[in-house]
C-alpha positions as CSV (number, residue, x, y, z in Angstrom):
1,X,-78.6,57.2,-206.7
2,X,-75.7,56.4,-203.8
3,X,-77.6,56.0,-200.6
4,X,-74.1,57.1,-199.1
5,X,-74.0,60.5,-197.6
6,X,-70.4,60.1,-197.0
7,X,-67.2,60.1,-199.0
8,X,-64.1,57.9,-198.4
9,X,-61.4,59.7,-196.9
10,X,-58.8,61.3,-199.0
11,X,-56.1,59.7,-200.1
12,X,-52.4,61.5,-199.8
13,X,-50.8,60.5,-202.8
14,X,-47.8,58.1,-202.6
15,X,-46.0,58.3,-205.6
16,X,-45.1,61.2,-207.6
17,X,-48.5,62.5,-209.5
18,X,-49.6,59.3,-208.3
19,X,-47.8,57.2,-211.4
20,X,-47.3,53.5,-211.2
21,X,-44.7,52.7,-208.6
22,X,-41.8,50.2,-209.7
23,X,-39.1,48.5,-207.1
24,X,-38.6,45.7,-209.4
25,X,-35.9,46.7,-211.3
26,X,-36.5,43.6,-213.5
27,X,-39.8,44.5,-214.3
28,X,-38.3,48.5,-214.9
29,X,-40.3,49.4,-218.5
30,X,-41.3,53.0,-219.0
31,X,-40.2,56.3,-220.7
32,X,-39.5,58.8,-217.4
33,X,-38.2,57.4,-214.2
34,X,-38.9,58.9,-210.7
35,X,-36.5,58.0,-208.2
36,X,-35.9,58.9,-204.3
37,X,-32.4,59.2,-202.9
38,X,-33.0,60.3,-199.7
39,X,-29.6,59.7,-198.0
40,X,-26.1,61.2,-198.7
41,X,-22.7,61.1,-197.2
42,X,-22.5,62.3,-193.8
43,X,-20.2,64.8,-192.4
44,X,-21.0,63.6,-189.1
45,X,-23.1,60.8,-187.4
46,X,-26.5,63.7,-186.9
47,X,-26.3,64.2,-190.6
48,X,-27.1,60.3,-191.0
49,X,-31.0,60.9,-191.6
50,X,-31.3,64.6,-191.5
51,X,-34.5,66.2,-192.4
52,X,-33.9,65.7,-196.3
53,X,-34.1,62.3,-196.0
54,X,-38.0,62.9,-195.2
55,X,-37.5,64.9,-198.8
56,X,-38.4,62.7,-201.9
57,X,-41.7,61.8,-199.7
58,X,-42.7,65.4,-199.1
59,X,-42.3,66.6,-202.6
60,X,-44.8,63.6,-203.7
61,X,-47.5,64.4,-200.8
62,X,-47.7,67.6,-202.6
63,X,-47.8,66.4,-206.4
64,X,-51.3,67.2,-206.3
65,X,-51.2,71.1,-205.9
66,X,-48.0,71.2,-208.3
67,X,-50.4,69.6,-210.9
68,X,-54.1,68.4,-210.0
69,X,-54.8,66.0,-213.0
70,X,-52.8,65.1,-216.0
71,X,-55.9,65.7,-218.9
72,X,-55.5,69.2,-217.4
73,X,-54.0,71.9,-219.1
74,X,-50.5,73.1,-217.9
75,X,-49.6,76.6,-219.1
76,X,-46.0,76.9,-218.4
77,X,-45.4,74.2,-220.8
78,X,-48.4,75.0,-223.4
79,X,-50.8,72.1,-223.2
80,X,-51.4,68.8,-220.9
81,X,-47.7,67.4,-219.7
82,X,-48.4,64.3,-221.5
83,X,-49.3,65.8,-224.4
84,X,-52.0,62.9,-225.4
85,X,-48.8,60.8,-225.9
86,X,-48.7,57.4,-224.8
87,X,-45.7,58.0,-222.2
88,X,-44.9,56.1,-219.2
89,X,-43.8,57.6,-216.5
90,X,-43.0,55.4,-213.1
91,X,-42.2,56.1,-209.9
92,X,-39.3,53.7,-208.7
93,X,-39.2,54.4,-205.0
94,X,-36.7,55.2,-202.7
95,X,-32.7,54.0,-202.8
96,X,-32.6,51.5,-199.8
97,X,-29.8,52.2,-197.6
98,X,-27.9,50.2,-194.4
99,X,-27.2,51.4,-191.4
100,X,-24.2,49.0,-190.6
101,X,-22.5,49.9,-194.2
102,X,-23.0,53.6,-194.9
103,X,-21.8,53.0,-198.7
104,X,-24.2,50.8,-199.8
105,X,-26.8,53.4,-200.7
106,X,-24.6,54.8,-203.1
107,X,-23.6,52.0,-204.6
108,X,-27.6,51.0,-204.6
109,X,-28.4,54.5,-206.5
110,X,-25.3,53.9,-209.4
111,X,-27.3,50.6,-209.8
112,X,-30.5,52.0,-210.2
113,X,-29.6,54.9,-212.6
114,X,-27.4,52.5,-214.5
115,X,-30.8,50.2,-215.1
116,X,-32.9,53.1,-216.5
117,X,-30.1,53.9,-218.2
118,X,-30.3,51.0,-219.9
119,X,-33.6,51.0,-220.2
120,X,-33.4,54.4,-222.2
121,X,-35.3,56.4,-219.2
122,X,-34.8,59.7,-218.3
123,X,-34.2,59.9,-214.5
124,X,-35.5,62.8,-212.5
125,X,-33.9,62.2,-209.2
126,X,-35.5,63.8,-205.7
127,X,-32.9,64.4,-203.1
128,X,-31.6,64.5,-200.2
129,X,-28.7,66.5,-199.8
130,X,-26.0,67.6,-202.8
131,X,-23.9,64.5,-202.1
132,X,-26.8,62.5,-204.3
133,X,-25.4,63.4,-207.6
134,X,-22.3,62.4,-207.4
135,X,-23.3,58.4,-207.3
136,X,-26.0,59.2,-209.9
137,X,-23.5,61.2,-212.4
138,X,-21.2,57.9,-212.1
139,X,-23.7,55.8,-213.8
140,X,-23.2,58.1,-217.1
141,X,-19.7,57.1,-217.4
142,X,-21.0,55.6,-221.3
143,X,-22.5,58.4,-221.9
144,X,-20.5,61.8,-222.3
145,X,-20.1,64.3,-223.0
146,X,-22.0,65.6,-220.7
147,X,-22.3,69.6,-220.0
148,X,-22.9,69.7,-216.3
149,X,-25.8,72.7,-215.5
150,X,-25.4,73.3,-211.8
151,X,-28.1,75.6,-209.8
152,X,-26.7,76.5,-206.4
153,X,-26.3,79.6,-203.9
154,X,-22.8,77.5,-203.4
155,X,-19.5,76.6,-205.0
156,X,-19.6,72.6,-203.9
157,X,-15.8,72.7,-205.1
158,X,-14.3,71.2,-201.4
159,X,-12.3,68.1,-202.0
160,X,-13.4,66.9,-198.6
161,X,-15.0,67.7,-195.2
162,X,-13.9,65.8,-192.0
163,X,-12.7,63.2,-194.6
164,X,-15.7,62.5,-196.1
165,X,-15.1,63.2,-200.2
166,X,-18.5,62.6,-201.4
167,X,-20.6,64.9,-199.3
168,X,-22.8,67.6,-199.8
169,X,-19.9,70.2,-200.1
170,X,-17.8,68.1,-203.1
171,X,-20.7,67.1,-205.8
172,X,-18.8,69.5,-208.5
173,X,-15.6,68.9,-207.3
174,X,-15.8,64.9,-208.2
175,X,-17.8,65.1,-211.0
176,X,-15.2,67.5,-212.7
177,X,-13.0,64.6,-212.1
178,X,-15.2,62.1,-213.8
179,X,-14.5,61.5,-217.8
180,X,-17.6,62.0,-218.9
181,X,-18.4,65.1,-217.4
182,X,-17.1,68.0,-220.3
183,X,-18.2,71.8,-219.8
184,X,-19.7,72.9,-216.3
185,X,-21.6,76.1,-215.4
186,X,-22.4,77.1,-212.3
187,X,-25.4,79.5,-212.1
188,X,-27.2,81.3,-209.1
189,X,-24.2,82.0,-206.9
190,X,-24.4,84.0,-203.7
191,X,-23.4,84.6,-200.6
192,X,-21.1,82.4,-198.8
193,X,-20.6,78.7,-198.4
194,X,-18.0,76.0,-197.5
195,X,-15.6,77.4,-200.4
196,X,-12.5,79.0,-199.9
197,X,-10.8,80.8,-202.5
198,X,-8.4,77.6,-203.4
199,X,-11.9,75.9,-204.6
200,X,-12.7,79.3,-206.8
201,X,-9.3,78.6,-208.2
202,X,-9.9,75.0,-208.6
203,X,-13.3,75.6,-210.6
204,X,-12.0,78.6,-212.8
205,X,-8.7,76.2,-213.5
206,X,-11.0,73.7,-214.7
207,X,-12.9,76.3,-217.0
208,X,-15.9,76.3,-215.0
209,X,-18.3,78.8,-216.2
210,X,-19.3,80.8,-212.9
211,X,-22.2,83.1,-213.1
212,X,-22.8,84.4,-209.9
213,X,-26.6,85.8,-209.0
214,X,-25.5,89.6,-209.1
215,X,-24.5,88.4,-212.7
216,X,-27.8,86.6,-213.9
217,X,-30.4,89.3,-212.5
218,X,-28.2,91.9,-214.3
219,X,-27.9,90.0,-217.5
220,X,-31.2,87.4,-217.4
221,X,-31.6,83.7,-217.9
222,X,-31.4,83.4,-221.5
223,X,-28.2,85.2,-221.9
224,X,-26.8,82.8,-219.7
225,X,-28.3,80.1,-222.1
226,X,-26.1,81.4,-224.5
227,X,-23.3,80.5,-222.9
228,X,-24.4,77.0,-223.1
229,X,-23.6,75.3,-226.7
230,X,-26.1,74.0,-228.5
231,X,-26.3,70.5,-229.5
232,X,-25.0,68.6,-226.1
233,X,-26.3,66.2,-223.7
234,X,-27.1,68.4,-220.3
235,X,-27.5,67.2,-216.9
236,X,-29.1,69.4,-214.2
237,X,-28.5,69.5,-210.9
238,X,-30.8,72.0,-209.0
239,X,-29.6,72.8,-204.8
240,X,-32.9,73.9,-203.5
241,X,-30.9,76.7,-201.6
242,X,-29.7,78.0,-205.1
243,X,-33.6,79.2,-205.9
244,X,-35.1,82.2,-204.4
245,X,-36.1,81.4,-201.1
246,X,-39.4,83.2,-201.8
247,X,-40.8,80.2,-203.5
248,X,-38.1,77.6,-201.9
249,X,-37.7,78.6,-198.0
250,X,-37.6,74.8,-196.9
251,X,-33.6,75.7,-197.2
252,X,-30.6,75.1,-194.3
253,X,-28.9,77.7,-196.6
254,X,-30.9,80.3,-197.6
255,X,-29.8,83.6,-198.6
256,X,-31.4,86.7,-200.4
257,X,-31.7,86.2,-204.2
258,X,-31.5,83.3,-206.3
259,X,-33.0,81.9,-209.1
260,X,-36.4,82.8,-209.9
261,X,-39.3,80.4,-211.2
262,X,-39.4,82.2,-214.3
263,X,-35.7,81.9,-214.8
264,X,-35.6,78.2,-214.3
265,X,-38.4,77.8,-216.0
266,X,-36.4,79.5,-218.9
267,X,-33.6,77.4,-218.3
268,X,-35.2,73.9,-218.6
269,X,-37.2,75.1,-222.0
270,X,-34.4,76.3,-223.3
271,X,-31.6,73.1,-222.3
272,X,-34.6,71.0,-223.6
273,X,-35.0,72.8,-227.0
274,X,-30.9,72.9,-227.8
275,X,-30.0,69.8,-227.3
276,X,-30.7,67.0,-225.1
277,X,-31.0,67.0,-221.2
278,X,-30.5,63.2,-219.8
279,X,-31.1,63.9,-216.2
280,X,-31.5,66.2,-213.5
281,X,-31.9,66.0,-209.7
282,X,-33.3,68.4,-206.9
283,X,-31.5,68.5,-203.7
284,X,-31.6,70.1,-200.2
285,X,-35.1,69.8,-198.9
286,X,-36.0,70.3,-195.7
287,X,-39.8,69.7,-195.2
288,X,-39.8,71.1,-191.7
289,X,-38.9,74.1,-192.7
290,X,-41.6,74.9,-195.1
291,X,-44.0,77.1,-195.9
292,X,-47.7,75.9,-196.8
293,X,-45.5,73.1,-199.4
294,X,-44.7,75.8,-201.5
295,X,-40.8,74.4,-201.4
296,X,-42.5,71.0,-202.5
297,X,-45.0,72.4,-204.9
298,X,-42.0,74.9,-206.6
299,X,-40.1,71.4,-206.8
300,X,-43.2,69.3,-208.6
301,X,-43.8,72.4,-210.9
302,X,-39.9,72.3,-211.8
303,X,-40.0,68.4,-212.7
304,X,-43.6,68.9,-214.3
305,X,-41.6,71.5,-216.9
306,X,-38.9,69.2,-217.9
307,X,-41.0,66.1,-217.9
308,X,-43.9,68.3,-219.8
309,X,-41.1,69.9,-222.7
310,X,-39.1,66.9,-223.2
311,X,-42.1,65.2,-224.3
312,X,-43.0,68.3,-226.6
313,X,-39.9,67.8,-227.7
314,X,-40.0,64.5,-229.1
315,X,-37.2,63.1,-226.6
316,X,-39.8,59.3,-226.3
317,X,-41.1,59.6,-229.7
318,X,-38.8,56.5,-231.3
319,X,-39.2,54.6,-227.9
């Protein structure tokens, strides 16, 4: 018997559901790839590290309420989320970026998503703002088709702000512009953002599928799934502001509405089960603006689905 009458003290966790943490690219092995990309493009010098740069960190202090042990069972996805599979998931940090050359951490994330690219990982990218996926999309150019699911109160059609093209307003807008990027839907739209109606032109001339909120709680989330062909290779990007703020309030943007748990929860099971999804992100933190971590815990509970069904699905099996 411990002649202790005291316990160590606790012990936030670091990493995301405290899996093995890898910088070392060279040394990159594993099945499921974390990664951090705190900064974007700013549209001015404030906007440089804004509060969703303090993102990627919250959402893993609060890994531990989205899912307490791995042996445990998870009922939205039907059993443990590694199903007693011999999967390796790592954490690979945060993109490093420079304050004298305000590019480099894009180039830096390309880099990284390129190596677990090659590695056949699946990234799950944690954001900072919208701008993230446009360096991250980049790294698929080998391999489209790729149908682009977008989650979002807003349009993210602008071809620039103050200049700046790769900002948190233009993520669609440049990947529609990329080769590899084929069909696009745009789901959870609401209210009113930085689009004007020559960037609702530009979208429906490209034959992006728009499906504004008043549209998906009238119709639901699998009819919007069947919009979707079956048999692609998805990518989803989710803007935190594009979920009901009820269970994400940690928003600058937040308007009534949005996209319910349930319905994303729909969404990933059923992009997992028709085809294949190769990557998604999650966008737009801010921690100060939270609620008890329920922003951060709705954002775990989101990855834990994807990470937990493509496993289900067989996605690792060959690996």
């Amino acid at each position: 018997m411990s002649n202790s009458l005291t316990n160590a003290p606790r012990r936030e966790l670091q990493s995301f559901l405290d899996f093995p943490i890898c910088t070392d690219l060279d040394q990159l092995d594993g099945h499921i790839g974390i990664l951090g990309i705190p900064y974007g493009d700013p549209y001015s010098i404030d906007e440089v590290t804004n509060d969703q740069t303090n993102a990627p960190t919250w959402v893993r202090r609060y890994t531990e309420r989205a899912l307490r042990k791995l042996e445990r069972w998870d009922f939205d996805i039907g059993g443990p989320l590694l199903g007693g599979k011999d999967i390796k998931v790592v954490d690979c940090g945060d993109v490093k970026a420079d304050p004298r050359d305000l590019d480099l951490h894009y180039r830096n994330a390309e880099a990284v998503v390129r190596r677990m690219l090659a590695k056949g990982m699946l990234p799950i990218v944690i954001g900072g703002d919208h701008g993230i996926p446009i360096p991250v999309l980049r790294a698929y150019d080998d391999q489209g088709p790729i149908t682009l699911v977008h989650i979002d109160a807003h349009l993210d059609w602008r071809d620039d702000v103050n200049g700046a093209r790769n900002g948190y307003s233009s993520p669609i807008r440049r990947a529609a512009e990329m080769d590899h990027i084929g069909q696009i839907f745009q789901i959870g739209l609401r209210s009113a953002g930085s689009a004007r109606p020559e960037e609702v032109e530009a979208a429906l001339a490209y034959g992006a599928v728009l499906v504004p909120d008043v549209e998906l709680q009238d119709i639901g989330m699998k009819a919007v799934l069947d919009r979707i062909p079956d048999g692609g290779r998805y990518y989803l990007t989710i803007d935190a502001d594009g979920m009901d703020p009820t269970i994400m309030p940690a928003v600058n943007g937040p308007a009534p509405g949005g996209v319910t748990y349930p319905q994303i929860r729909t969404l990933i099971h059923g992009l997992v089960a028709k085809g294949r999804v190769v990557g998604m992100d999650i966008v737009e933190i801010t921690p100060k603006k939270d609620l008890n971590g329920i922003t951060a815990i709705t954002a775990g509970r989101i990855i834990c689905n994807l990470i937990g069904k493509t496993i289900q699905a067989g996605y690792f099996d060959a690996k």
